[in-house]
C-alpha positions in Angstrom: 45.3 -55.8 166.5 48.0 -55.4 169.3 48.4 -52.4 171.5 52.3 -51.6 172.7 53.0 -50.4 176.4 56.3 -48.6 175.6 56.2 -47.2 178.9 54.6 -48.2 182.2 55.5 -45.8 185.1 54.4 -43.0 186.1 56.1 -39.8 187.7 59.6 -39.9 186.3 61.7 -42.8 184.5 63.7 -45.7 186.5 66.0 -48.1 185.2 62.7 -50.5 185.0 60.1 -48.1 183.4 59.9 -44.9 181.1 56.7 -42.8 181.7 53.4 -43.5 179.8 53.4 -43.4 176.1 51.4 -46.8 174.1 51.1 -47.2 170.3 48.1 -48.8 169.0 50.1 -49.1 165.2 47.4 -50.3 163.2 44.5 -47.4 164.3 47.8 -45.0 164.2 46.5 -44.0 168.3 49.2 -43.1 170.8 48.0 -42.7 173.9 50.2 -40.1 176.3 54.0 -38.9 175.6 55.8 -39.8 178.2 59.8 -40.3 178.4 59.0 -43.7 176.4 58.0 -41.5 173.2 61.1 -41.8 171.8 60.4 -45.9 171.2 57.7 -45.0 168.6 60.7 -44.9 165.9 60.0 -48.4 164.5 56.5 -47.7 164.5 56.1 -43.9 162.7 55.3 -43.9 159.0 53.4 -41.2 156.4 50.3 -41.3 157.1 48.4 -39.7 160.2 48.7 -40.0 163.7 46.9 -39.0 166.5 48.1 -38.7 169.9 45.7 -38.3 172.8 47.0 -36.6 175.8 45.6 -37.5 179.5 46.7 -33.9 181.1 50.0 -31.5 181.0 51.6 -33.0 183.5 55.2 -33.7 182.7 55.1 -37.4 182.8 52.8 -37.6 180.2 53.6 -34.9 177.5 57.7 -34.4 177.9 57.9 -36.8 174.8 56.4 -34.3 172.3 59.9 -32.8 172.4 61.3 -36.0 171.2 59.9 -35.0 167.8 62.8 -34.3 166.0 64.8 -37.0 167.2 62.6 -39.3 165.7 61.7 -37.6 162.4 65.3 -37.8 161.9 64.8 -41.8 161.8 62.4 -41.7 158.9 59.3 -39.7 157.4 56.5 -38.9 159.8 53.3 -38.5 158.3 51.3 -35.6 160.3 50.9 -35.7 164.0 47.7 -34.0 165.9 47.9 -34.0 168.9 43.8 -34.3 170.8 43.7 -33.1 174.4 41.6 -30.7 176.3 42.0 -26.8 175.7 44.2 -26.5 179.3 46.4 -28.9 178.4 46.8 -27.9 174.9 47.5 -24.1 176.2 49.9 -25.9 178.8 52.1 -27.6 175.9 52.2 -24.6 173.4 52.4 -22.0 175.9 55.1 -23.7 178.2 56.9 -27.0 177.4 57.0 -25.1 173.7 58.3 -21.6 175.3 61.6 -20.4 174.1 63.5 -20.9 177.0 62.8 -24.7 177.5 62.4 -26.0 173.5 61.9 -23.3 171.5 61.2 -25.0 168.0 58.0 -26.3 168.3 57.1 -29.7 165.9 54.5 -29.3 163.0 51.7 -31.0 165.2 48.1 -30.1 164.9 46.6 -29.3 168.3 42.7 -30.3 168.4 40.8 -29.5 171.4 38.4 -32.1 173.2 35.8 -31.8 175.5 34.5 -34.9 178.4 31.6 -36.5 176.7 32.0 -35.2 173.6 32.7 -38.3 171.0 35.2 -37.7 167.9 35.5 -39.9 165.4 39.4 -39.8 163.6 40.3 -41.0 159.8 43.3 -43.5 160.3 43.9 -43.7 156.6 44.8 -47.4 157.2 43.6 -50.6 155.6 41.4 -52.5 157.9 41.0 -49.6 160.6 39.6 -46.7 157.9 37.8 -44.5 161.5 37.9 -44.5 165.2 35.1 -43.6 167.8 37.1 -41.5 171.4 35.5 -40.8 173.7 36.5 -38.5 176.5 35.0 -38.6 179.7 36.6 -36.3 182.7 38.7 -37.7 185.6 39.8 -36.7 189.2 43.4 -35.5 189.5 45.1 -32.5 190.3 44.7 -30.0 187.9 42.0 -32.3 185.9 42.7 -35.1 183.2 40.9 -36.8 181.0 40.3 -40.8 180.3 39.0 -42.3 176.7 37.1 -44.8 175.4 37.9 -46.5 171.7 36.1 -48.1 169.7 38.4 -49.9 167.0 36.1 -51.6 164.6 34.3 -54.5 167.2 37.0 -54.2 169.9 36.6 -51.6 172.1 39.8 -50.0 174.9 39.5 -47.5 177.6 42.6 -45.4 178.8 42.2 -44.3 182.2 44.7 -42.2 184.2 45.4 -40.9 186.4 42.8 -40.7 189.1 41.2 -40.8 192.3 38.2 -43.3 192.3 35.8 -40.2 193.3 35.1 -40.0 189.2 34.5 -44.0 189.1 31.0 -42.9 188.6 31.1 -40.8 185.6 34.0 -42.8 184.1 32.5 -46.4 185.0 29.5 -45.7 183.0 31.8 -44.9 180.0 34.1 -47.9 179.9 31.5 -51.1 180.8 32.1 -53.9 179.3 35.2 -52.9 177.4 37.5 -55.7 175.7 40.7 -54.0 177.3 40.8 -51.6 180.2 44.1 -49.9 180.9 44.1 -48.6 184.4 46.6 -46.3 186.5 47.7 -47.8 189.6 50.4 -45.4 191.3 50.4 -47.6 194.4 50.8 -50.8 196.1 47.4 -52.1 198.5 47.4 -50.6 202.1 48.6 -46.9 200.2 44.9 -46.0 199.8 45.1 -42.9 201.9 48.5 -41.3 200.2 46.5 -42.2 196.7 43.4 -40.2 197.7 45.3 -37.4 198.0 47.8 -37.2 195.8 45.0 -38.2 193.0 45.7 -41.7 192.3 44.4 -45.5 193.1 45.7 -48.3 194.1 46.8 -51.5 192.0 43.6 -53.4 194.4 41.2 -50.5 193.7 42.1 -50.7 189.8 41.4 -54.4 189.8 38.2 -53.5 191.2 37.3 -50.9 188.7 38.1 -53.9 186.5 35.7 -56.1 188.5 32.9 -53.3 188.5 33.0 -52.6 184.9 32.9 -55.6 183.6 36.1 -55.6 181.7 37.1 -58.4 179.8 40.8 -58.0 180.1 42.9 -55.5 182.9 46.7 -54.1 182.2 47.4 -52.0 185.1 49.7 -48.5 184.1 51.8 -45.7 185.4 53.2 -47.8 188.3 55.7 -46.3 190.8 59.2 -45.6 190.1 59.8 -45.4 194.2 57.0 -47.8 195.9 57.2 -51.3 194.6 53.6 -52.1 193.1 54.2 -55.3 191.2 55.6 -57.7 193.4 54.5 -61.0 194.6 52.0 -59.7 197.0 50.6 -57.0 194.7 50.0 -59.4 192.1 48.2 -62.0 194.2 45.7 -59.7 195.6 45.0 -58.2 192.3 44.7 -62.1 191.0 42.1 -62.1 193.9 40.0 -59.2 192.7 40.0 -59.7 189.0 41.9 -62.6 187.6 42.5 -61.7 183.8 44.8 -58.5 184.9 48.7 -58.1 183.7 51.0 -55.2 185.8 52.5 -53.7 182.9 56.1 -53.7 181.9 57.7 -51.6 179.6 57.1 -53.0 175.5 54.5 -55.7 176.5 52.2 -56.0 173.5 48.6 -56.9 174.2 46.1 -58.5 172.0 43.2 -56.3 171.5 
């Protein structure tokens, strides 16, 4: 089973990274809908897919529009769309108004709530169910992180936050197989991440560390602050070895 980073940054698209959206194909899972939504296109088919949403925030929803475009390529089977009530109000009530994008896809918006666990029919051969479950995260305006459970493998999708919710959201993602992790900023930025709600790529390797994470791909990098260069990945290499800086379309073994 593979999972696809179609997009890596966070905060608005560069000529390196589009904004947060991966496709787990074979559980039909889409995590966020970021600017790289509109890769899915060689992924979509009939049956169902579920999309779960972090938070409203631009970076990580702007794809929904993208619908149309895409079920222009081939059929889509249905789409629902799982976030918390907020940010479903958020995207119905205001990416979906009339004056911004006024026809609104046939998604099905289904609410979640932090430690709630869902289980979602995949309709798929080999992956028939998944087990979310979402736990609550510290960033501005709130978001939400998830752990999967795929059959024996098991991936949590964490961003974005400040570490203040490590210990709720630790206790949710020990031992995980694959641990996707935000990281909006390079080491020595620890200050400017606290406050703007974010971590560093050091402090993600060490949720990685603290967890016990088998395997660390580090997210929602920074289109203006370089966080994956030599240095960056060094000390990371330091802290937790078996950790990949994402780049947009790398696929992962899960």
């Amino acid at each position: 089973m593979e999972i696809h980073i179609l997009g890596s940054g966070g905060y608005h698209p560069s000529s390196k990274r589009h904004t947060l959206c991966s496709v787990i194909p074979q559980a039909g899972v889409i995590l966020d809908a970021g600017t790289a939504f509109f890769r899915l296109g060689r992924f979509l088919d009939h049956k169902p897919w579920h999309v779960f949403l972090t938070h409203a925030h631009l970076d990580h929803v702007v794809g929904l529009t993208y619908y149309w475009g895409l079920a222009q390529q081939k059929e889509v089977g249905p789409v629902k769309i799982w976030a918390d009530e907020s940010t479903l109000k958020a995207i119905k009530d205001l990416l979906f108004s009339q004056p911004l994008f006024p026809k609104i896809p046939p998604y099905e918006f289904i609410p979640v709530s932090p430690n709630e666990s869902v289980a979602i029919a995949t309709e798929r051969a080999g992956c028939e169910s998944v087990s979310v479950l979402p736990v609550p995260l510290s960033h501005p305006g709130g978001a939400l992180g998830y752990r999967f459970q795929i059959g024996d493998r098991s991936v949590a999708y964490i961003t974005d936050t400040t570490l203040e919710a490590l210990p709720v959201y630790g206790q949710v993602i020990q031992d995980v197989d694959l641990l996707i992790h935000e990281a909006f900023y390079p080491a020595g930025y620890e200050e400017m991440a606290q406050r703007t709600g974010h971590v560093t790529v050091a402090q993600a390797a060490e949720v990685a560390r603290q967890v016990r994470a088998k395997r660390l791909v580090i997210v929602h990098l920074n289109p203006i602050v370089d966080c994956d260069g030599e240095k960056e990945q060094d000390e990371v290499a330091r802290i937790f070895s078996n950790t990949v800086i994402a780049t947009d379309n790398l696929v992962v073994n899960i």
